[in-house]
C-alpha positions as CSV (number, residue, x, y, z in Angstrom):
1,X,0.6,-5.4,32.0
2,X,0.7,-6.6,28.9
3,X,1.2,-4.2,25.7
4,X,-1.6,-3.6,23.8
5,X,-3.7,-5.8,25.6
6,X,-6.1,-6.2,28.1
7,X,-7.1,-9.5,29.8
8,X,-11.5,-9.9,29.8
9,X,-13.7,-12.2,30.7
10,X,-15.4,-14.1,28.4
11,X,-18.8,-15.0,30.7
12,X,-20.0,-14.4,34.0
13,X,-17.2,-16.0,36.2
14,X,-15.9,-14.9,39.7
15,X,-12.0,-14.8,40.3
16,X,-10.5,-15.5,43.7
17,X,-7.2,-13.5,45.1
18,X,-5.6,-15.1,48.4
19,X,-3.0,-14.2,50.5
20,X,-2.0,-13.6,53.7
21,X,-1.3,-10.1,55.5
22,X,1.6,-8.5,54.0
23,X,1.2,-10.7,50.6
24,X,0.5,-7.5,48.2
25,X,-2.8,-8.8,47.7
26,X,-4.8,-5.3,47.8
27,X,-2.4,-3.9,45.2
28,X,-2.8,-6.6,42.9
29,X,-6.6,-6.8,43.7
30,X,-7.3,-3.2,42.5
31,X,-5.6,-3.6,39.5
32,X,-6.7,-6.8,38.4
33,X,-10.2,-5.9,38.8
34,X,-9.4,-3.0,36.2
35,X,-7.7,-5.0,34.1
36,X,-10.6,-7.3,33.9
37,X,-13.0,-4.6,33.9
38,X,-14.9,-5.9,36.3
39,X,-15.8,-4.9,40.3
40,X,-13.4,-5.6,42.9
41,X,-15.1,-6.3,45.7
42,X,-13.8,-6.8,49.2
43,X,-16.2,-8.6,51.8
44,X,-14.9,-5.7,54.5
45,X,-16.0,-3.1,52.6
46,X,-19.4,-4.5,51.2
47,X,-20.1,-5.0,55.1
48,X,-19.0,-1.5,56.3
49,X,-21.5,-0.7,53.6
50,X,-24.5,-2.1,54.7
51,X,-24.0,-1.5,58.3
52,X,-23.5,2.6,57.4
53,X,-26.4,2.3,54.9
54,X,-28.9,0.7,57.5
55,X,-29.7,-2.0,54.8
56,X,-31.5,-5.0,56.6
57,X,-28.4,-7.3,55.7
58,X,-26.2,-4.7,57.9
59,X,-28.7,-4.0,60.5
60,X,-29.3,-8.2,61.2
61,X,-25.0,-8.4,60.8
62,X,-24.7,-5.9,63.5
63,X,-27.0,-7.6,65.5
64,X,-24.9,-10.7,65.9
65,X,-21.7,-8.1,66.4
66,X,-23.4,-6.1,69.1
67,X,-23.7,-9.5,71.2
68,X,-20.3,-10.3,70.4
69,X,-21.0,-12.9,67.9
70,X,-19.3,-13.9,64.4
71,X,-21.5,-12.5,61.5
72,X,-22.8,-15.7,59.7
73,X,-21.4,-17.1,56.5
74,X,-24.0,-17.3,54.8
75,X,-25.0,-13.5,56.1
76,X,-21.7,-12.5,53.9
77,X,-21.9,-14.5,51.0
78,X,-25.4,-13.0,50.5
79,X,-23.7,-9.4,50.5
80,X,-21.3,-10.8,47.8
81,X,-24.0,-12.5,45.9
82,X,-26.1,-9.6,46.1
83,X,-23.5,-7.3,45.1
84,X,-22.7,-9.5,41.9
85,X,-25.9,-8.7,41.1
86,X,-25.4,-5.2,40.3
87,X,-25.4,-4.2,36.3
88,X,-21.5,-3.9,36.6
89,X,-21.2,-7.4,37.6
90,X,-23.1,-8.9,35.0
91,X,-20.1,-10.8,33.7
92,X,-18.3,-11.5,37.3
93,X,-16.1,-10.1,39.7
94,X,-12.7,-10.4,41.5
95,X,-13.4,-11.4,45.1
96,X,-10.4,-9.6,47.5
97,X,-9.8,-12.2,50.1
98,X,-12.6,-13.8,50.2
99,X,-14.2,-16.2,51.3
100,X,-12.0,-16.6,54.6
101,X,-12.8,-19.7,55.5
102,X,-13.8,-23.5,54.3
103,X,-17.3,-22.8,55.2
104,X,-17.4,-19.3,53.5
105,X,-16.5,-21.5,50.2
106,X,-18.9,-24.0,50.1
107,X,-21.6,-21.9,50.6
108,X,-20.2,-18.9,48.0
109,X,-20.0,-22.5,45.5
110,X,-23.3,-23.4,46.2
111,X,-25.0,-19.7,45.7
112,X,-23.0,-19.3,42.8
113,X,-24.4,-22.1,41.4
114,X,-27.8,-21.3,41.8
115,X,-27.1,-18.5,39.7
116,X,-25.5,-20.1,36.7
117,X,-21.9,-18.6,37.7
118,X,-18.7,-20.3,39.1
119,X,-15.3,-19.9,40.9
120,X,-13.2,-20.1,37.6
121,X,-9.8,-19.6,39.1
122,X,-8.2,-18.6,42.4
123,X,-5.0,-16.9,42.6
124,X,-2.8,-17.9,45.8
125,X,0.1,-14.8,46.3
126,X,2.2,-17.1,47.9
127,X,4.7,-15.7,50.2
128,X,6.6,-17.4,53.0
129,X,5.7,-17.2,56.8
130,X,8.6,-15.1,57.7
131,X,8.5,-12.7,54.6
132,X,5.3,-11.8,55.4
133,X,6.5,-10.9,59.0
134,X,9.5,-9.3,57.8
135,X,7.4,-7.2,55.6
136,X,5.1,-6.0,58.3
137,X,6.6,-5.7,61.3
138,X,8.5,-2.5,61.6
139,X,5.8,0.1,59.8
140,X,6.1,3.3,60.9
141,X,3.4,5.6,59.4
142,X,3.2,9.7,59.6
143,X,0.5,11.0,61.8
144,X,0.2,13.7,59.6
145,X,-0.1,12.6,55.7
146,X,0.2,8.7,56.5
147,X,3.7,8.4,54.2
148,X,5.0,5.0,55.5
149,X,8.2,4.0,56.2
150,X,10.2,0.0,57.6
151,X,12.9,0.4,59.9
152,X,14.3,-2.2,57.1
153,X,13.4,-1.3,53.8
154,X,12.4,2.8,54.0
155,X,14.3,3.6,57.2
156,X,12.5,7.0,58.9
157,X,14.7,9.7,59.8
158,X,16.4,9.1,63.0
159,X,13.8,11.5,64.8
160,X,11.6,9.6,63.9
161,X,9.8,12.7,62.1
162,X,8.3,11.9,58.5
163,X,10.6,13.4,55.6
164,X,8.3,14.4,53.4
165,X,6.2,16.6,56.0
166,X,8.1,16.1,59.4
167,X,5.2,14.9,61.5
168,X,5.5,12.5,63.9
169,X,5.9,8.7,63.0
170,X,3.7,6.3,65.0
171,X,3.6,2.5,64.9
172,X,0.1,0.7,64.4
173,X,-1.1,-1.8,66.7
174,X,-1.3,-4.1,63.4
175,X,1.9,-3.7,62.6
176,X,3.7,-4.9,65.9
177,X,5.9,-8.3,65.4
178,X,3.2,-9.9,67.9
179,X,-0.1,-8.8,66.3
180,X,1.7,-9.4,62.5
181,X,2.8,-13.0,63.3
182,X,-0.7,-13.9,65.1
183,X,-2.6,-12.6,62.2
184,X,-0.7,-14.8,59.6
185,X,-1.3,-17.8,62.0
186,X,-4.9,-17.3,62.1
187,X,-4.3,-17.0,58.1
188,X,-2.4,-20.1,57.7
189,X,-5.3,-22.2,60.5
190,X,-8.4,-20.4,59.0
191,X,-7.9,-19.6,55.4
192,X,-5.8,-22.2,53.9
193,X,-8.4,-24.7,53.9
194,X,-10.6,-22.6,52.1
195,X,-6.9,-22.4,49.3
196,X,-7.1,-26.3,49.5
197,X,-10.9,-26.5,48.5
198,X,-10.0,-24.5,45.2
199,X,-6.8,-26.8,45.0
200,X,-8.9,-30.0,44.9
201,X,-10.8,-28.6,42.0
202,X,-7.8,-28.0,39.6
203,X,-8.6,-24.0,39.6
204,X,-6.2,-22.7,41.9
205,X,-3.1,-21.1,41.0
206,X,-0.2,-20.1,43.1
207,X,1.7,-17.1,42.5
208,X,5.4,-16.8,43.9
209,X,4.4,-13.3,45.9
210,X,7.8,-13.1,47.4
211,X,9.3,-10.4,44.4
212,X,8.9,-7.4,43.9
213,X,5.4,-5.8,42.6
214,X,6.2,-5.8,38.6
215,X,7.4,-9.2,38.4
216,X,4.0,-10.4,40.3
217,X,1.8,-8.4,38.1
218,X,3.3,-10.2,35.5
219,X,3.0,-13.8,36.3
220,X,-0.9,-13.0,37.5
221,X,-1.5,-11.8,34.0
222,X,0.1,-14.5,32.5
223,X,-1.5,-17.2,34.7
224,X,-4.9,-15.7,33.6
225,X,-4.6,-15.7,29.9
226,X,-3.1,-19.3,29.9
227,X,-6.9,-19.8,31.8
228,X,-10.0,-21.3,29.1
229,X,-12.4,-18.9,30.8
230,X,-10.1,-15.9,30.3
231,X,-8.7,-14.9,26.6
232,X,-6.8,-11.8,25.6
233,X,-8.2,-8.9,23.9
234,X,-6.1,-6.5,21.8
């Protein structure tokens, strides 16, 4: 971050942060959004929401899950819409991976429009294919306190017990080469059409994601107050 300052919006205006599993992007989301002093809002959690609050968006979404069925774009984009709405969105909000897909981006564009708001920038944390595999595969995380650990870059202790409170270490399903290099194809096939879209319209920036979490911060701060919509306030 930069000293003294803090990086604000100047209207209501939505920011966009990509990237593929293992990019950082949750890290950078949180803080962003606190820099900006504005919500972050992640489409997962908006619709574990709903569905645990019985709201009729999150009773008619688990309707299409219980038979199996994708939960409609336009179904999701209302959640974010509506969720923009709230008093601590009145000048915007950082969407966390979202939207997911082309679709998911032409109609977020469209109902943003109808509101008088815009995509004003998306952020790409750019990281190569077999970074983001390297950086996932190998987890190990502690059954007891969840400390993790890489069998590259934290090696556990050769028992395989946690050092901090020596419970057992377990791998996640999601962290297994298989699972981590399928969910980064379905990233590249599914979500970097969505990147293009933003591309075509001269608001997408890409971020080199592949160093460490400091020197990202940076250049996202940087990239956002060389932005019109965005200025520095001291």
């Amino acid at each position: 971050m930069m000293e003294g300052h803090n990086v604000v919006l100047d209207t209501f205006a939505v920011a966009l942060l990509f990237g593929a599993p293992g990019a950082g992007k949750g890290t950078q989301a949180a803080y962003l959004a606190e820099t900006l002093r504005i919500p972050h809002i992640a489409s997962g959690d908006l619709l574990r929401y709903h569905r645990a609050a019985g709201t009729l968006l999150g009773r008619t979404a688990q309707s299409f899950m219980d038979r199996g069925s994708l939960v409609p774009d336009a179904l999701v984009v209302e959640m974010i819409v509506q969720r923009l709405d709230q008093p601590d969105a009145r000048r915007g909000g950082l969407l966390d991976g979202f939207p997911r897909t082309y679709g998911q981006a032409i109609e977020l564009d469209e109902r943003l429009g109808e509101r008088g708001g815009e995509v004003r920038i998306a952020l790409h944390l750019d990281v190569p294919p077999r970074a983001l595999v390297e950086r996932l595969a190998g987890r190990w995380t502690c059954q007891r306190c969840q400390s993790v650990y890489h069998e590259r870059f934290n090696p556990p202790r050769p028992d395989f017990t946690c050092a901090v409170c020596r419970g057992v270490l377990i791998q996640r399903a999601d962290d297994r080469r298989e699972i981590v290099e399928r969910r980064v194809r379905i990233f590249q096939r599914e979500t970097v059409p969505a990147i293009r879209h933003y591309e075509t319209q001269g608001i997408l920036r890409r971020i080199d994601g592949d160093r460490p979490i400091d020197g990202v911060r940076a250049s996202l701060l940087a990239t956002l107050a060389d932005v019109e919509s965005f200025e520095l306030a001291s």
